[in-house]
N, CA, C and O atoms as a Maestro MAE file, in Angstrom:
{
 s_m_m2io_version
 :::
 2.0.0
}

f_m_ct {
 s_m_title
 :::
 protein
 m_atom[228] {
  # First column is atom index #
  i_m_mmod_type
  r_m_x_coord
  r_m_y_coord
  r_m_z_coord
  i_m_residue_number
  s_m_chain_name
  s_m_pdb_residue_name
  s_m_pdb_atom_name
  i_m_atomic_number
  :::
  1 25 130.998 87.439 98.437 1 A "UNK " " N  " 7
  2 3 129.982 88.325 98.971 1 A "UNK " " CA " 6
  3 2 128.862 88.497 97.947 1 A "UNK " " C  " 6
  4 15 129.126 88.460 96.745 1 A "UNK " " O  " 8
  5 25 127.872 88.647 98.303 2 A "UNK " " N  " 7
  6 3 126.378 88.831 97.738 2 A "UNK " " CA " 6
  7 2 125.751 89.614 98.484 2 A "UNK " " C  " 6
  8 15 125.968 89.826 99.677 2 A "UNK " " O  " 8
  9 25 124.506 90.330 97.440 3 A "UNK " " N  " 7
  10 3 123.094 91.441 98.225 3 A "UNK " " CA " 6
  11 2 122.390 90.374 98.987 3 A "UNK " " C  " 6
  12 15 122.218 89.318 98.379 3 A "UNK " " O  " 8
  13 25 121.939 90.462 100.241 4 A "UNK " " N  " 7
  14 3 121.319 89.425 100.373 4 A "UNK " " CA " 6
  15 2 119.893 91.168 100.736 4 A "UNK " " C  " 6
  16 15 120.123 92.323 101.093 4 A "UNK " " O  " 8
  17 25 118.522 90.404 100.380 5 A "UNK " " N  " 7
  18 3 117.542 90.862 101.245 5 A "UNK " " CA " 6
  19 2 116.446 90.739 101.319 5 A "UNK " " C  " 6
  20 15 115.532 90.666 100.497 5 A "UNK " " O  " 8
  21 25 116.566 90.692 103.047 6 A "UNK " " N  " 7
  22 3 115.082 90.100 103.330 6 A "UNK " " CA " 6
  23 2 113.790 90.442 103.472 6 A "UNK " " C  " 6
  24 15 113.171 91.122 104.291 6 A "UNK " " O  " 8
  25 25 113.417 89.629 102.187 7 A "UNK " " N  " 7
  26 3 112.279 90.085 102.130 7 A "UNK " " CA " 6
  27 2 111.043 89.897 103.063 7 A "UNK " " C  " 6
  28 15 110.121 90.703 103.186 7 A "UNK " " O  " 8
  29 25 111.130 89.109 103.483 8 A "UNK " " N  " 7
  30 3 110.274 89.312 104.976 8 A "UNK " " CA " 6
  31 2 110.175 90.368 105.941 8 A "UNK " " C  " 6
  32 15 109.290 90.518 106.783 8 A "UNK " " O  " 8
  33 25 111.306 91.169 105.700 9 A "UNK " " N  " 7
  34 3 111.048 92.797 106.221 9 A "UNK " " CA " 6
  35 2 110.960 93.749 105.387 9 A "UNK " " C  " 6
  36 15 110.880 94.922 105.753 9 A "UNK " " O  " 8
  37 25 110.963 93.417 104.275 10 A "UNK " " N  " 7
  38 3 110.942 94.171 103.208 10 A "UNK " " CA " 6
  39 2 109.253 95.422 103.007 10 A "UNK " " C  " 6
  40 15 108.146 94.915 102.822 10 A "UNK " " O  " 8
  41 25 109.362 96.314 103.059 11 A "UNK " " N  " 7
  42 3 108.443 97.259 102.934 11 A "UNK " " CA " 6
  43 2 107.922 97.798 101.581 11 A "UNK " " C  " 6
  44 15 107.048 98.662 101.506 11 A "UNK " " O  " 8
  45 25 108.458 97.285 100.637 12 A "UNK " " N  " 7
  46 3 108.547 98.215 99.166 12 A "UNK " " CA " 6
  47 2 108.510 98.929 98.847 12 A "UNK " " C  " 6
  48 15 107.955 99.223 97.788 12 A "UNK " " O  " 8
  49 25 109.239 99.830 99.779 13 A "UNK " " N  " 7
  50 3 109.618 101.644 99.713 13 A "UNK " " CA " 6
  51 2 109.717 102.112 98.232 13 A "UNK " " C  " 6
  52 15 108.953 102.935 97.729 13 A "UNK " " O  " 8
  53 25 111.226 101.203 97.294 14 A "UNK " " N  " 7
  54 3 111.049 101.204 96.284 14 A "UNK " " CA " 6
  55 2 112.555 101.578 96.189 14 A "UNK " " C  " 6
  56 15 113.187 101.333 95.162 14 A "UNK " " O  " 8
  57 25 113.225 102.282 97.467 15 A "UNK " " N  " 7
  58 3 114.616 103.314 96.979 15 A "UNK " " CA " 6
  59 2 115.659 102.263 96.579 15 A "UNK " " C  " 6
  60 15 116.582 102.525 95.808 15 A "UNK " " O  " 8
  61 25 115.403 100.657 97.331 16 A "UNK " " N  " 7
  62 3 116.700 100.293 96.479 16 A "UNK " " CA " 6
  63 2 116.723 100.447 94.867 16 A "UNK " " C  " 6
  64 15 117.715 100.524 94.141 16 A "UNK " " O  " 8
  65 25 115.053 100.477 94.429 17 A "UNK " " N  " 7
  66 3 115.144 100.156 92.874 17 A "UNK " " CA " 6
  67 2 116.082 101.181 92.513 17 A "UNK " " C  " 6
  68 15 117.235 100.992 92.126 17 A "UNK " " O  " 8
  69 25 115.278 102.699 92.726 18 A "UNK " " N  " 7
  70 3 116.041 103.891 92.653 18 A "UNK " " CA " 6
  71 2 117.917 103.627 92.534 18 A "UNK " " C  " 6
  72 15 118.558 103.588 91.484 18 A "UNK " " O  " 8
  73 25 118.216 103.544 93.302 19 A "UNK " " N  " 7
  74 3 119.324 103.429 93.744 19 A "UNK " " CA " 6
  75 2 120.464 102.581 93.040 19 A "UNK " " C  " 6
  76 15 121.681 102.768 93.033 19 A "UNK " " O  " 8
  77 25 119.757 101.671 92.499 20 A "UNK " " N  " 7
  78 3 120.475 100.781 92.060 20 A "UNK " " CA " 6
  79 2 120.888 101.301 90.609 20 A "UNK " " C  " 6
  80 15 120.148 101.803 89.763 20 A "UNK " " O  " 8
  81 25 122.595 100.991 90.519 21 A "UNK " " N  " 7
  82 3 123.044 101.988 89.152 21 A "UNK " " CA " 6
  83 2 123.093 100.906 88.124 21 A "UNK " " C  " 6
  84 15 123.690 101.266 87.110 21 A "UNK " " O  " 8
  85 25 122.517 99.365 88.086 22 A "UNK " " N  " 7
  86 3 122.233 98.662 86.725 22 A "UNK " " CA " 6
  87 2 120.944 98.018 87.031 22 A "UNK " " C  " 6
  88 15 120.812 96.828 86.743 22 A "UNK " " O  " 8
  89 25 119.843 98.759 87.662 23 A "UNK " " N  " 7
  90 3 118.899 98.288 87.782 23 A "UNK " " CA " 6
  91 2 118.347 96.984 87.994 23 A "UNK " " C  " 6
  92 15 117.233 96.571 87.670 23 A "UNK " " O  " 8
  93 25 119.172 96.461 88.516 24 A "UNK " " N  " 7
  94 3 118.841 94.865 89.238 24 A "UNK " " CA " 6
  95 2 118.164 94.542 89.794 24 A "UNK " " C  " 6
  96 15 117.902 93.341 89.864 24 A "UNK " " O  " 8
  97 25 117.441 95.606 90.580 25 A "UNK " " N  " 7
  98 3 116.679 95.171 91.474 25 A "UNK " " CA " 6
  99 2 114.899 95.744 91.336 25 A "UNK " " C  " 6
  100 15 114.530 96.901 91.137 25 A "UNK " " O  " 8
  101 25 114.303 94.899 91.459 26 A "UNK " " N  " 7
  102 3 112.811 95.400 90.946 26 A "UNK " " CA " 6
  103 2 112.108 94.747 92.398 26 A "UNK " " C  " 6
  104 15 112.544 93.959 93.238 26 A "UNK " " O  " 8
  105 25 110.499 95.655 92.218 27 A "UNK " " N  " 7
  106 3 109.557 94.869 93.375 27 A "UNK " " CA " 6
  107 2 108.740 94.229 92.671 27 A "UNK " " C  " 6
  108 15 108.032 94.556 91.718 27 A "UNK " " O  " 8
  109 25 108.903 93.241 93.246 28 A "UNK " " N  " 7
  110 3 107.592 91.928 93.177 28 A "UNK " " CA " 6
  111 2 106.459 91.602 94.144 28 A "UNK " " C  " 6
  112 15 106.699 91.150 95.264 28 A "UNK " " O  " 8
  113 25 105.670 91.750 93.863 29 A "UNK " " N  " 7
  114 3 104.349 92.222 94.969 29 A "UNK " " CA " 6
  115 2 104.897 92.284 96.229 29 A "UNK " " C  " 6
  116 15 105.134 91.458 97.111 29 A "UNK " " O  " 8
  117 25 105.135 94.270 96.002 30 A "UNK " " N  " 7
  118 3 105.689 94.794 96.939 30 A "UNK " " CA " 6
  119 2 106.910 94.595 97.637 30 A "UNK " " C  " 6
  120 15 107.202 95.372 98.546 30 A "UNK " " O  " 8
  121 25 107.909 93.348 97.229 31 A "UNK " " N  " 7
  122 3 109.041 93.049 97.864 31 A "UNK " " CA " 6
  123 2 109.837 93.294 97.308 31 A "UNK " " C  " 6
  124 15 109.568 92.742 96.241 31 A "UNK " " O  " 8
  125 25 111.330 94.069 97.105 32 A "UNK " " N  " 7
  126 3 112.685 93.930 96.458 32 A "UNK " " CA " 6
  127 2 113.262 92.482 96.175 32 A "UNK " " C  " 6
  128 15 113.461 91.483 96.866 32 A "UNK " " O  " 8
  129 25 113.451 92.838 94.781 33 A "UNK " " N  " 7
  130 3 113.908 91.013 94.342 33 A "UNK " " CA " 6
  131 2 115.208 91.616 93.646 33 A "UNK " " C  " 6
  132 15 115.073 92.656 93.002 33 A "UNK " " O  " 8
  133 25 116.580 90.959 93.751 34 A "UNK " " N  " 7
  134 3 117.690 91.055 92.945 34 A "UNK " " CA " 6
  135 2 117.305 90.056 91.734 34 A "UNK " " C  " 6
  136 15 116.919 88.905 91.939 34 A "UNK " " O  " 8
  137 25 117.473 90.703 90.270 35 A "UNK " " N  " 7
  138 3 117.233 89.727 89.626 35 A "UNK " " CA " 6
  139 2 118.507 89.163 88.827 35 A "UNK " " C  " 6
  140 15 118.404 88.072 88.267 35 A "UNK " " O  " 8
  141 25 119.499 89.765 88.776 36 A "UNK " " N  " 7
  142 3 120.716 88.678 88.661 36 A "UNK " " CA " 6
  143 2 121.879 89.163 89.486 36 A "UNK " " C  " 6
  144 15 122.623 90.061 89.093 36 A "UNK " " O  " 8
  145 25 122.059 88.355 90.998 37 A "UNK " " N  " 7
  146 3 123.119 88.260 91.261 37 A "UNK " " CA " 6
  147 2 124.753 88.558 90.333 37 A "UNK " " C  " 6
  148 15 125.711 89.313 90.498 37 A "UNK " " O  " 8
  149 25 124.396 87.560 89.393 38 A "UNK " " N  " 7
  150 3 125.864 87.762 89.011 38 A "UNK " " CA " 6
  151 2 126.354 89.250 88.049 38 A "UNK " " C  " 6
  152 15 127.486 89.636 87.758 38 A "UNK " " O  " 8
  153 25 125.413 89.667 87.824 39 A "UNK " " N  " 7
  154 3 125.944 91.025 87.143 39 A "UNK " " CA " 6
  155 2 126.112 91.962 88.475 39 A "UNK " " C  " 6
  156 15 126.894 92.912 88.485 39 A "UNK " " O  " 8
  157 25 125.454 91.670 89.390 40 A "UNK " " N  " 7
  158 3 125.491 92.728 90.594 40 A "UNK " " CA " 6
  159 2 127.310 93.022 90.888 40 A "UNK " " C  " 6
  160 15 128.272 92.266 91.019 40 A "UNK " " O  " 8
  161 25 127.174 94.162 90.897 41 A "UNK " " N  " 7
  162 3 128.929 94.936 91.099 41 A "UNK " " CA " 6
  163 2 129.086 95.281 92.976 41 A "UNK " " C  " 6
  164 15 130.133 95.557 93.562 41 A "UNK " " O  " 8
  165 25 128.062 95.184 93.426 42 A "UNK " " N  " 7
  166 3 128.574 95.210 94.931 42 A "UNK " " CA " 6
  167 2 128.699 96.111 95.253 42 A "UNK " " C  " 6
  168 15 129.712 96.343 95.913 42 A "UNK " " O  " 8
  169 25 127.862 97.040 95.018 43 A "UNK " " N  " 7
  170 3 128.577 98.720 95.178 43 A "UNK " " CA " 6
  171 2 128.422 99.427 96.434 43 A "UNK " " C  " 6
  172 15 129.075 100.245 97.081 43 A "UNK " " O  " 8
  173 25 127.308 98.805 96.545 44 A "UNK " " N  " 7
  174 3 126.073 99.176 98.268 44 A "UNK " " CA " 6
  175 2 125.713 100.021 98.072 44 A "UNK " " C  " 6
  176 15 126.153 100.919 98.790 44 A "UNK " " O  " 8
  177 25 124.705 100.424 97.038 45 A "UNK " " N  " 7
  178 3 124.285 101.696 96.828 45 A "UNK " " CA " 6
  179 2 122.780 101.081 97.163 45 A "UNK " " C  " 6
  180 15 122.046 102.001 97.523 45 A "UNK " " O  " 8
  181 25 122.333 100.233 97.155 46 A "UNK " " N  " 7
  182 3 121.245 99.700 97.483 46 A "UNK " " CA " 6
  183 2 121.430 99.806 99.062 46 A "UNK " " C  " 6
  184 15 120.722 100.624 99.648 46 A "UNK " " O  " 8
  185 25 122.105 99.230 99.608 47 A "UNK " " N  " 7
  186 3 122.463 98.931 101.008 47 A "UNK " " CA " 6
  187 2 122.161 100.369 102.052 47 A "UNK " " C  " 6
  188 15 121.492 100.553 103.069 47 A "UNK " " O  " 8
  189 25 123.031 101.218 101.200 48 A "UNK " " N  " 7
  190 3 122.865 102.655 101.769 48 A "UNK " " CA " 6
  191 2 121.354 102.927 101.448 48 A "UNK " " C  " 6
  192 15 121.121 103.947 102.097 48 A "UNK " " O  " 8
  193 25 120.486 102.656 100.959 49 A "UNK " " N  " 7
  194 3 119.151 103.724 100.163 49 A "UNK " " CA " 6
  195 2 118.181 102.918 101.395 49 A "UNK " " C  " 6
  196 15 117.318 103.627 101.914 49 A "UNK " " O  " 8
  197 25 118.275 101.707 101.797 50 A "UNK " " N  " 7
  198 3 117.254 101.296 102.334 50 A "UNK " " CA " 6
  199 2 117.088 101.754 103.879 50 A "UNK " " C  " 6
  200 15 117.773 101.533 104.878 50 A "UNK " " O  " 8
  201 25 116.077 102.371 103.694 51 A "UNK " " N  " 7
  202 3 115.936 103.320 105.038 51 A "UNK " " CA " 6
  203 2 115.572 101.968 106.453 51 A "UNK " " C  " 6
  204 15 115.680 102.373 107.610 51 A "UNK " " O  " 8
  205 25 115.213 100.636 106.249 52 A "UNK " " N  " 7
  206 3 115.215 99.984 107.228 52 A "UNK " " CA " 6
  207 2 116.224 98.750 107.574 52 A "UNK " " C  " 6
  208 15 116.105 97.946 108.499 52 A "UNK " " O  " 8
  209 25 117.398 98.822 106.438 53 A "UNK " " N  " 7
  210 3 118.543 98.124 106.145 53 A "UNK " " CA " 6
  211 2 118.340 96.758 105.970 53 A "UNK " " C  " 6
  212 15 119.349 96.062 106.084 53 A "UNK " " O  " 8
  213 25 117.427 96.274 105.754 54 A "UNK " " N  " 7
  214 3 117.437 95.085 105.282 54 A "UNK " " CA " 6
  215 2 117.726 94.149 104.288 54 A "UNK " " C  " 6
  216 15 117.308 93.040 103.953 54 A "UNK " " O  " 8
  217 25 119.012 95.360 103.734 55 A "UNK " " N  " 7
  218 3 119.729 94.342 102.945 55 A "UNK " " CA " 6
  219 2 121.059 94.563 103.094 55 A "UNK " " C  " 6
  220 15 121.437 95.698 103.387 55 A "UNK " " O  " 8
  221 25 121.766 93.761 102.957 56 A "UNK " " N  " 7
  222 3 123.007 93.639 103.190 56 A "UNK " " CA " 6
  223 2 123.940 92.835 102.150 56 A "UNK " " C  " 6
  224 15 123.554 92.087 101.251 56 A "UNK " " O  " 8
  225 25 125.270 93.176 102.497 57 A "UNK " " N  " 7
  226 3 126.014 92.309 101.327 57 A "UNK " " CA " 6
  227 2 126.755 91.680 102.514 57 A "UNK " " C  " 6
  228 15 127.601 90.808 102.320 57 A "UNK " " O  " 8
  :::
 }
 m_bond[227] {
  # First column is bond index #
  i_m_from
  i_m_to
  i_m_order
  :::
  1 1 2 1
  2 2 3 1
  3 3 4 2
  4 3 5 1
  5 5 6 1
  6 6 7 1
  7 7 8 2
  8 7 9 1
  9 9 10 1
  10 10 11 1
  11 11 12 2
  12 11 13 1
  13 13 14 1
  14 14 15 1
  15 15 16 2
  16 15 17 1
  17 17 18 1
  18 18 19 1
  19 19 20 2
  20 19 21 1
  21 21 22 1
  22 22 23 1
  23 23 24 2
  24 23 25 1
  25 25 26 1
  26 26 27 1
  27 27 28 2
  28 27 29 1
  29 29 30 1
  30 30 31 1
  31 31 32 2
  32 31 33 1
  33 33 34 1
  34 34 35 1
  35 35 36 2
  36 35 37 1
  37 37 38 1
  38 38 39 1
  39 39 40 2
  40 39 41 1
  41 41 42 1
  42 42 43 1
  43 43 44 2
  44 43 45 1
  45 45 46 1
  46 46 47 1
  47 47 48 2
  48 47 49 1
  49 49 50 1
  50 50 51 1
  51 51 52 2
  52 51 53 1
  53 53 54 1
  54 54 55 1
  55 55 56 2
  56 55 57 1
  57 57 58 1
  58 58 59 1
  59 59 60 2
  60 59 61 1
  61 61 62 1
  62 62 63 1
  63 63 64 2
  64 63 65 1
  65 65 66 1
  66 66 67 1
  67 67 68 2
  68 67 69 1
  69 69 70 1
  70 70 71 1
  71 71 72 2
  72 71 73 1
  73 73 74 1
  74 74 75 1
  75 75 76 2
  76 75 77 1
  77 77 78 1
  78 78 79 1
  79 79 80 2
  80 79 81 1
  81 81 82 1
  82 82 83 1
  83 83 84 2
  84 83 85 1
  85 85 86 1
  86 86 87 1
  87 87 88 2
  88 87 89 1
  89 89 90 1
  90 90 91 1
  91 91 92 2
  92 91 93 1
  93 93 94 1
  94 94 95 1
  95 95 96 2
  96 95 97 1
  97 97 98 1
  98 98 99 1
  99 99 100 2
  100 99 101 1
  101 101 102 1
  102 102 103 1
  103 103 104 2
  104 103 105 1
  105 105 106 1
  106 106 107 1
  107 107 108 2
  108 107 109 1
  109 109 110 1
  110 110 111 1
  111 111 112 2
  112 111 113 1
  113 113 114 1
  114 114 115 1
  115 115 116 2
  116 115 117 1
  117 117 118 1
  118 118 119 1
  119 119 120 2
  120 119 121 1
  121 121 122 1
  122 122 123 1
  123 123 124 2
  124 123 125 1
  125 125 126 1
  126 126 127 1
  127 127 128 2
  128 127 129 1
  129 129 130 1
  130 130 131 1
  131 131 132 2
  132 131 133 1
  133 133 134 1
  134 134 135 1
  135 135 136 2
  136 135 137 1
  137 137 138 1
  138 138 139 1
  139 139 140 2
  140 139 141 1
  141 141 142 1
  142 142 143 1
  143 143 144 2
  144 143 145 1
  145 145 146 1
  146 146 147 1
  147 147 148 2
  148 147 149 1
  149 149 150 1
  150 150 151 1
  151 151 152 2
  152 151 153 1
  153 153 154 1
  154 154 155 1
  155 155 156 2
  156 155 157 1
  157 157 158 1
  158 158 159 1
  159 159 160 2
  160 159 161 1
  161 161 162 1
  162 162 163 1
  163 163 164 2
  164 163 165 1
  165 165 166 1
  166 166 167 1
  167 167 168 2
  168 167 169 1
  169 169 170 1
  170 170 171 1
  171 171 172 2
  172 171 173 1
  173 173 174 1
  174 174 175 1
  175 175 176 2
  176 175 177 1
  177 177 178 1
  178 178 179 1
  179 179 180 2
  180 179 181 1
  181 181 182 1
  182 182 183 1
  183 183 184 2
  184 183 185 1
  185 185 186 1
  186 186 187 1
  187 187 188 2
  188 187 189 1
  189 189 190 1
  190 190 191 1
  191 191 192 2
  192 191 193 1
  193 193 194 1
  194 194 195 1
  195 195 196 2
  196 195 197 1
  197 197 198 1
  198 198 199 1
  199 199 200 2
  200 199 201 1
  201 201 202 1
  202 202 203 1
  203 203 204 2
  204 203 205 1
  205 205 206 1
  206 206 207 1
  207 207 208 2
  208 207 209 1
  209 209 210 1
  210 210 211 1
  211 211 212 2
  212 211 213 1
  213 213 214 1
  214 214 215 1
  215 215 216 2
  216 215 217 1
  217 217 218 1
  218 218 219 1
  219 219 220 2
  220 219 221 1
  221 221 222 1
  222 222 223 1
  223 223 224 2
  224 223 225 1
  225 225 226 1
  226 226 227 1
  227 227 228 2
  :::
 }
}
């Protein structure tokens, strides 16, 4: 299992950054980017924050 998200619906609200408890995830003109998979712990704390769910594990 992996974060997957798409950024093509992606809004750049910003809450996964928030959310995220090792900061993995940053916006890149305006889109949520995971920037290393493999440290990601899977927690879905991102998953839960995104108010239009477009990301998923």
């Amino acid at each position: 299992m992996s974060v997957n998200i798409d950024e093509s619906a992606c809004i750049g609200c910003g809450a996964c950054t928030s959310a995220c408890p090792l900061d993995l995830i940053e916006l890149r003109d305006n889109v949520a980017t995971l920037n290393d998979a493999d440290a990601c712990i899977e927690c879905g704390s991102c998953v839960d924050a995104c108010p239009l769910g477009v990301i998923t594990l």
